[in-house]
VEXDRENKOL-260901 format. One line per field, with one value per residue (C-alpha): residue in one letter; y, x, z. Coordinates in steps of 0.2 Angstrom, whole numbers. Example, Ala and Ser with C-alpha at 12.3 -4.5 7.8 and 13.67 -1.06 7.14 Angstrom:
BEGIN
code: c(A, S) $
y: c(-22, -5) $
x: c(62, 68) $
z: c(39, 36) $
This chain:
BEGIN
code: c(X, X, X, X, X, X, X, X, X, X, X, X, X, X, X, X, X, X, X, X, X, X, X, X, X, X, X, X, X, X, X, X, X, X, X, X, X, X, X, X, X, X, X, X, X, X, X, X, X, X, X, X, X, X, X, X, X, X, X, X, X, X, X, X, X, X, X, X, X, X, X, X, X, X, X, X, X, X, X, X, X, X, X, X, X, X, X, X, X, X, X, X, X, X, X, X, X, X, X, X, X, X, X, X, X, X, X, X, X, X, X, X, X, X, X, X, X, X, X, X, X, X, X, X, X, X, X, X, X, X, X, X, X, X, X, X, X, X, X, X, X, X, X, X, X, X, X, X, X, X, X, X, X, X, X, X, X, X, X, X, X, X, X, X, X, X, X, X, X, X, X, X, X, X, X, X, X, X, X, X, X, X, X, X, X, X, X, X, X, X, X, X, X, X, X, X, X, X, X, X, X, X, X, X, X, X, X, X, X, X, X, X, X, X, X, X, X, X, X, X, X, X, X, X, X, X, X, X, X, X, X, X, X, X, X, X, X, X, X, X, X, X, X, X, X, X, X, X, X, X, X, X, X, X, X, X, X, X, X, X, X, X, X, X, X, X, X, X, X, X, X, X, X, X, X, X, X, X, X, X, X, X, X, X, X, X, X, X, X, X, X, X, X, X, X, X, X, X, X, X, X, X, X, X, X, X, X, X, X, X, X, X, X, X, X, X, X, X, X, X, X, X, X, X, X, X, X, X, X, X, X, X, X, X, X, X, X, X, X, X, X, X, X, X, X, X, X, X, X, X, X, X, X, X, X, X, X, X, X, X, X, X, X, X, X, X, X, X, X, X, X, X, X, X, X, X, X, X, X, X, X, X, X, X, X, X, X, X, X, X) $
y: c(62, 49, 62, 64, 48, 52, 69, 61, 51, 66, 69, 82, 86, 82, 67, 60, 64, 57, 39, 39, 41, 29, 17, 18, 16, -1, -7, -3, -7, -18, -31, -38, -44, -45, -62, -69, -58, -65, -82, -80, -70, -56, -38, -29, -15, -8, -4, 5, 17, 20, 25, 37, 45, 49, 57, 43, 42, 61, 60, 63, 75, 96, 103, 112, 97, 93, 81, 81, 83, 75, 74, 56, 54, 52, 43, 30, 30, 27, 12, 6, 5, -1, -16, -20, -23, -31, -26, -31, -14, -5, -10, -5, 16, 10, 9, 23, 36, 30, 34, 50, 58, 54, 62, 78, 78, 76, 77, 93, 107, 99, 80, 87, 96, 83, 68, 75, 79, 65, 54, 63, 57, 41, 42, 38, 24, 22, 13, 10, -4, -6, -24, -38, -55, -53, -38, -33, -27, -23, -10, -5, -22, -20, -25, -16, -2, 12, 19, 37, 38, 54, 59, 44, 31, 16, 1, -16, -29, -33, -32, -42, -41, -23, -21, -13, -16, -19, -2, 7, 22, 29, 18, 25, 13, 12, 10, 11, 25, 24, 5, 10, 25, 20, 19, 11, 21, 38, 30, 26, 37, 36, 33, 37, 23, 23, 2, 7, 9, -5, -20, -15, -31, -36, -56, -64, -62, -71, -81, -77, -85, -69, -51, -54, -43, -30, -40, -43, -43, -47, -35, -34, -22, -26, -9, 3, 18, 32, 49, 61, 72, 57, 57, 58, 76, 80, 75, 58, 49, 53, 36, 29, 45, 48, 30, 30, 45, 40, 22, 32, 38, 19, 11, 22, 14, -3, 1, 7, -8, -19, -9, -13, -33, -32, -23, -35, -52, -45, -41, -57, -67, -55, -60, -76, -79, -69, -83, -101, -110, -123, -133, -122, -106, -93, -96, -77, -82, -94, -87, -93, -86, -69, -66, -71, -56, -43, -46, -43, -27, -20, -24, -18, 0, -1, -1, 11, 23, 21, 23, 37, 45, 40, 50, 66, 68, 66, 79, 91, 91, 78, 63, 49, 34, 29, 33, 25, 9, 5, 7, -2, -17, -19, -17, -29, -41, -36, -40, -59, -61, -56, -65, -81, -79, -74, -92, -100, -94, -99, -115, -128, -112, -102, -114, -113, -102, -99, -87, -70, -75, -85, -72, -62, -75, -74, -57, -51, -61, -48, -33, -40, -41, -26, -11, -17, -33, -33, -37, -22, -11, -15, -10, 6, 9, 4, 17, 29, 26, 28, 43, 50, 54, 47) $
x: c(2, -9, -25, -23, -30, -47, -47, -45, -57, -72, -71, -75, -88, -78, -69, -86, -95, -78, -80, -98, -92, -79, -92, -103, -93, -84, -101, -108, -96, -78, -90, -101, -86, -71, -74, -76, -61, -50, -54, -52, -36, -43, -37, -50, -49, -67, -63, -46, -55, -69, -56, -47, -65, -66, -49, -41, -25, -22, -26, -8, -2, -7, -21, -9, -7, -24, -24, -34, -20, -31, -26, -19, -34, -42, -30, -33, -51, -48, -36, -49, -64, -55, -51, -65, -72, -55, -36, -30, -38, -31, -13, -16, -20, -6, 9, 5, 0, 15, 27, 17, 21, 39, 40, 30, 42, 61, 56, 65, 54, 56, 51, 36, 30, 33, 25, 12, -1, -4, 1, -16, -27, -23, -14, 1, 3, 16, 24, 40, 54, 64, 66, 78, 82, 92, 89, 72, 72, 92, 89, 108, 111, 104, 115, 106, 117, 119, 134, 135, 142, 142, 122, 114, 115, 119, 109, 110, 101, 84, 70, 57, 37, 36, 16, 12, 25, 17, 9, 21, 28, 39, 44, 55, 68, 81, 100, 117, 126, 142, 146, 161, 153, 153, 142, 131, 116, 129, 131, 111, 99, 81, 79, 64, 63, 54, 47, 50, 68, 78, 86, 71, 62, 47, 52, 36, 23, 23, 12, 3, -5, -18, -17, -24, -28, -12, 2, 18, 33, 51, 61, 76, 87, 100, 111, 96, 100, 92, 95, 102, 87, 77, 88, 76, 78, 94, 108, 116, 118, 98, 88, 87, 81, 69, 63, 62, 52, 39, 38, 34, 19, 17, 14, -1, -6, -5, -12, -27, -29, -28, -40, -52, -48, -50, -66, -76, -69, -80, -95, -93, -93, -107, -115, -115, -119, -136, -138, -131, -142, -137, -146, -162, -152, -142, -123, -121, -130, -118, -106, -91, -98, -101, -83, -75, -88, -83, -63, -66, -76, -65, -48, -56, -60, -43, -34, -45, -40, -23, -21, -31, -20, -6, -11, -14, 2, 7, -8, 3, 20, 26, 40, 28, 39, 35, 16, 15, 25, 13, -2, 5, 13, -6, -18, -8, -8, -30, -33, -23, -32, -48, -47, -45, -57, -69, -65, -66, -83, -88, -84, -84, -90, -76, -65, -76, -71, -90, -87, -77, -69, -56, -49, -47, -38, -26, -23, -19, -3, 4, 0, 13, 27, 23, 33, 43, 41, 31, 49, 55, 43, 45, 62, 58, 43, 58, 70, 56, 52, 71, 73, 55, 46, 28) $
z: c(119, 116, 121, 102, 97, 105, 96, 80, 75, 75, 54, 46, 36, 19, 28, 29, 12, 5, 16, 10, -9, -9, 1, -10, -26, -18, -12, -31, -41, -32, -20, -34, -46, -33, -31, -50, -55, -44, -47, -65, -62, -73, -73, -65, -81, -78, -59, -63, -78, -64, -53, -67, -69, -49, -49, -38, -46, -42, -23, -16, -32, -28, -35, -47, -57, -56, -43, -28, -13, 1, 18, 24, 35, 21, 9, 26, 22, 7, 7, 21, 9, -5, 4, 14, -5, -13, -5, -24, -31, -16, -20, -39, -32, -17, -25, -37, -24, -16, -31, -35, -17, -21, -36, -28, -14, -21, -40, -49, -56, -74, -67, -57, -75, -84, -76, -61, -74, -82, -68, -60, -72, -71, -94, -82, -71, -58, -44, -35, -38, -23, -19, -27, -25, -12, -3, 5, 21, 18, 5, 6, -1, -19, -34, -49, -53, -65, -72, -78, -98, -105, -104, -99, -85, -90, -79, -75, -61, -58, -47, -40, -30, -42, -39, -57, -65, -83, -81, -71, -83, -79, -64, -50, -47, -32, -40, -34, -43, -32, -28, -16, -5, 13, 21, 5, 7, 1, -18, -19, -30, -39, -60, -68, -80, -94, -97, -115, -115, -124, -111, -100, -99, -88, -85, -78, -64, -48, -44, -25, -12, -9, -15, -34, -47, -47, -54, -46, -58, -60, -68, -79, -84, -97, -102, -99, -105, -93, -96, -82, -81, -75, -60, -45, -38, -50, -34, -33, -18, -10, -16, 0, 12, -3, -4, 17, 18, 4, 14, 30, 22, 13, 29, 34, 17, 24, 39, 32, 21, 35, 44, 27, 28, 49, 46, 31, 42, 56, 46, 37, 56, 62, 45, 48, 64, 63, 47, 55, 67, 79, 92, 87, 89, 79, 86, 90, 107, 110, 122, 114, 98, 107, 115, 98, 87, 105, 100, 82, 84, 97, 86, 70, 82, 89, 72, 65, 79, 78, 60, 60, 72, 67, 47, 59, 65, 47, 43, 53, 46, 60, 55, 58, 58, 75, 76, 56, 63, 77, 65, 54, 64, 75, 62, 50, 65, 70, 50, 51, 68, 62, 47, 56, 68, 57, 49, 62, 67, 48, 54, 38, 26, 29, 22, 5, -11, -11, 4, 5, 21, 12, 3, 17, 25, 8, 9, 27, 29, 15, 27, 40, 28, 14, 17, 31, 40, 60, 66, 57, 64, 81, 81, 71, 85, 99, 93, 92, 109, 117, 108, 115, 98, 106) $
């Protein structure tokens, strides 16, 4: 099966025109400010409006609601260039392509014509809000929950780590609308809430490591009144199959990012090394310098490859949670690698804020642990394997 991966990486001729525009555009207009606007910790507003005007809040909504529907081949190529310039930007397009291609998928006829639209275009701005507290990886072991009362549902709990969560309108939100179903995942669903709603209260953003410019809220809902028709496909008891099969696709996102990190903390080392002299020689003919740039190159191909692969199968229809899992779970681990190594070649300098390599360094860990720890995947990726999906 793995013949496939070979095959995959030849673009087409609109896979390439599209990586050359979104180059360009990070190149032009993400590299120059990404590192002042994270320092400053201010909300890169431009960017986002750029990105409305390019139609790339409408990449995974149909044409039919005036999105643009690309392939996940390129959605990876995407997420890669976006964060070779700054992986902050890519989460503020990731978590909303990510909510979009849930509401295209399980959404009801009325949802879909309601929201897509202006979802496309970027008026509308969304995101997903599954994790609490106390439950991450255990998603069956969220508290927030929502009663039914005449019309509306009525919510209470909170959630945590929401990426968008000041600008995600409406926001689809994991509940438990059946506290006693066995097993849990039977009395989960998806709410549309709408931020506005009274109770609905956005608590504070976290403060992070890495991974500036989206914010990352806590969220609280105090007798949020949601009314029935925002009930994720119209049918209780779904949330969690529609939440896992959006984070199948969320995982080629991640992937891709950490191709983009992987990929700028080589050219950053290769950079350097053509800069930095020592002993009356750049270091890159040092051999120690040399075997450290081969690694870097070769993992950042590698990744590439199997992300790229991994969003064909996807391309054709195919369950991908295996294929999305290994991509995921190895580029994560290439970009923390990379990162460090990268550094490390820096030597002194890449311990600066005046560098990028730094902020690489910040970033990558979050690729390990976003949509489904490494651990996580690799019993996913076993699971696949027993039962022969690859």
């Amino acid at each position: 099966p793995y013949t496939t991966l070979f095959r995959s990486f030849n673009l087409s001729s609109d896979q390439e025109f599209f990586r050359e525009t979104i180059r360009s555009f990070v190149d032009k207009e993400i590299r120059p400010v990404a590192s002042e606007l994270e320092k400053s910790g201010t909300y890169p507003t431009e960017i986002v409006e750029k990105m409305k005007s390019m139609g790339l809040f409408g990449i995974l909504i149909p044409e039919e609601y005036g999105g643009q529907d690309i392939d996940f081949v390129s959605m990876s190529i995407l997420f890669e260039e976006l964060s070779r310039g700054w992986m902050g930007i890519a989460g503020i397009i990731g978590s909303h392509s990510l909510s979009t291609w849930m509401i295209n998928k399980h959404g009801t006829e009325e949802q879909k014509n309601e929201f897509l639209s202006k979802l496309a275009t970027g008026e509308l701005r969304t995101g997903v809000g599954l994790t609490e507290p106390d439950a991450g990886t255990d998603l069956q072991g969220i508290k927030t929950k929502a009663v039914l009362d005449g019309d509306h549902y009525i919510v209470n709990g909170s959630k945590m780590w929401i990426t968008n969560g000041r600008y995600a309108n409406p926001l689809p939100v994991l509940v438990k609308t059946d506290t006693s179903a066995e097993p849990a995942h039977k009395g989960m669903s998806v709410l549309l809430m709408d931020q506005k709603a009274e109770g609905f209260e956005i608590s504070k953003d976290i403060g992070k490591m890495g991974y500036k410019g989206p914010e990352s809220c806590v969220l609280m809902f105090t007798d949020v009144k949601v009314h029935k028709s925002m009930l994720l496909g119209g049918v209780e008891g779904r949330g969690l199959q529609q939440v896992l099969s959006s984070l199948e696709i969320g995982r080629l996102n991640i992937a891709a990012r950490a191709v983009g990190i992987a990929q700028e903390a080589y050219n950053q080392a290769l950079s350097y090394s053509k800069e930095r002299k020592a002993f009356g020689k750049e270091i890159n003919e040092f051999q120690a310098i040399q075997l450290k740039l081969a690694e870097l190159a070769t993992n950042v191909q590698a990744s590439r490859l199997l992300t790229w692969w991994s969003a064909s199968m996807a391309d054709q229809g195919k369950r991908v949670d295996t294929e999305a899992g290994m991509a995921k779970y190895f580029s994560s681990e290439v970009a923390i690698s990379n990162s460090l190594d990268a550094m490390r070649i820096h030597g002194g300098m890449g311990y600066s804020t005046e560098y990028t390599i730094e902020r690489l360094y910040r970033d990558a860990p979050l690729m390990a642990i976003g949509e489904g720890t490494n651990d996580i995947m690799k019993t996913i990726i076993a699971k696949g394997l027993v039962k022969g999906d690859v």
